[in-house]
C-alpha positions, 0 to 999 in steps of 0.5 A: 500500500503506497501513502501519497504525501501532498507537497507543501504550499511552496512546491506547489508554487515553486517545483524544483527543477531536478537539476536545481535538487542536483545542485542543492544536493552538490552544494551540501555535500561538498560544504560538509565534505570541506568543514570534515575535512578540515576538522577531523584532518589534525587528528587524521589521515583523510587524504587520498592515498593515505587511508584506506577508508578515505582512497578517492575522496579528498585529493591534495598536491602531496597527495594525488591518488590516482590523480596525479596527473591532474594535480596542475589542473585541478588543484585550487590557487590561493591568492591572498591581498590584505583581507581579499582571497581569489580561489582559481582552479586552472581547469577549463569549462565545458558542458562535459568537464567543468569545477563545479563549485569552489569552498573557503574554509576556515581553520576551525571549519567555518565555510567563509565562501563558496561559488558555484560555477556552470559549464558556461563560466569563462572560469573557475575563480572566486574571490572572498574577503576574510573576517577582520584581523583573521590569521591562521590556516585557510583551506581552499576546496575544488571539486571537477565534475570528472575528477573529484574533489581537492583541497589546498591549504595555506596560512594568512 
């Protein structure tokens, strides 16, 4: 016996569209993938090579995986000026391989930005602007529609 469920008042008015669920589904889970990441990285390995458990999930310049040739095209730059941060992944865009989203993340896990890119984005850049007097470790995510997701660090 199936159970039919009325949708709610705003489904009704605004259906969302199955790439809209697609894109809210990638957003949630490359922002949660980026803060346990960060968090549990201290007292962890959760790289590529390095765990078992983890093989193929966060890919790292020192740690490729079976990536490594795709280390200079998929490993996201960060640029800090004062309090201004450009995240750029040198990757190019097109509807069958493109960054689909790029994640600021602090050293305590907070996410400070995140910009979700199309095939149709000329490229794959971000720009944040840190909190105020802000210092320590940054973490910058990337995540190829091909070839997962990847993770550099730096320190303000």
């Amino acid at each position: 016996m199936s159970k039919t469920i009325a949708p709610s008042h705003s489904e009704k008015n605004h259906p969302e569209k199955p790439t809209s669920s697609r894109r809210s589904f990638l957003k949630g889970a490359l922002s949660a993938a980026a803060v346990a990441t960060v968090t549990t990285s201290t007292s962890s390995n959760v790289f590529a090579s390095e765990q078992a458990s983890m093989a193929g999930i966060v890919y790292t310049k020192e740690n490729p995986g079976k990536w490594a040739k795709k280390v200079g095209s998929h490993l996201p730059s960060i640029t800090i000026k004062g309090q201004n941060v450009t995240v750029n992944t040198n990757h190019g865009m097109s509807t069958k391989h493109f960054i689909v989203r790029h994640t600021l993340v602090s050293k305590d896990g907070e996410t400070l930005g995140e910009k979700t890119f199309t095939p149709d984005s000329e490229e794959a850049t971000s720009s944040y602007t840190l909190p105020e007097g802000y210092k320590g470790k940054l973490y910058a995510t990337s995540f190829c529609n091909k070839h997962d997701f990847w993770l550099a660090e730096t320190k303000v």
